[in-house]
Phi, psi and omega in degrees: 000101163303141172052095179216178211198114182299124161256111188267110207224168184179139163242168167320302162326301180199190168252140200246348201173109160284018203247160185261123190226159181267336189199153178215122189251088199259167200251064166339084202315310170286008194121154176321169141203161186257123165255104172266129161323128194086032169251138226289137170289130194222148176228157205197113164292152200254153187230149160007115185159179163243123181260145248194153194183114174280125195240193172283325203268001170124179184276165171220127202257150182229064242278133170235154194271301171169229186135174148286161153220146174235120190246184222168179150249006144290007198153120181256133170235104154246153201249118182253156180291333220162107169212142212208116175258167219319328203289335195277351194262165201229139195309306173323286178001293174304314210266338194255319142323317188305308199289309196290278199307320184288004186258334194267351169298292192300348170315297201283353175100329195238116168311348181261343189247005160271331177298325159278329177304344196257316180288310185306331169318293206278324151321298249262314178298316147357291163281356143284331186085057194217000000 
């Protein structure tokens, strides 16, 4: 596989992923962004979403909370608050995610970040099919 990158993926819980993949597609706290080999070293918070890494063997997808992302160019490792990949997750899952992030937003007070916090939720349910 020309122009690929190591992609690391790990929560608290476990490790979800390990693979040499071409492109890793993150959920940006500031907008989506794509990460390719050779790409500007960048750290990047992660916001409500799915984050998604084209490997040889197909893609593989993940619902994440937030988090970190560190991309290089050689190799992206991201550290997630809470990451569940896409085949496990249920309709419960989502809903009791939906209840933790939207209660630690409103915790913090600010209404414009519960509020992006809440649209990301629903795109996020949207594209899982949940």
């Amino acid at each position: 596989m020309a122009g690929t990158l190591q992609f690391d993926l790990v929560s608290p819980e476990r490790r979800l992923a390990s693979v040499v993949a071409s492109e890793v597609q993150i959920p940006g706290a500031d907008g989506d962004l794509t990460a390719m080999e050779g790409h500007a070293p960048t750290i990047t918070t992660l916001r409500p979403g799915i984050l998604r890494a084209l490997a040889a063997d197909g893609a593989k997808a993940f619902v994440v909370t937030g988090g970190f992302a560190e991309i290089t160019a050689a190799g992206v490792s991201v550290l997630a608050e809470r990451a569940i990949p896409v085949e496990e997750v249920t309709a419960a899952l989502l809903d009791a995610l939906v209840a933790d992030v939207t209660a630690a937003a409103a915790i913090g007070g600010n209404k414009d970040v519960a509020e992006k916090t809440a649209a990301d939720l629903a795109a996020m349910r949207a594209a899982t099919g949940h």
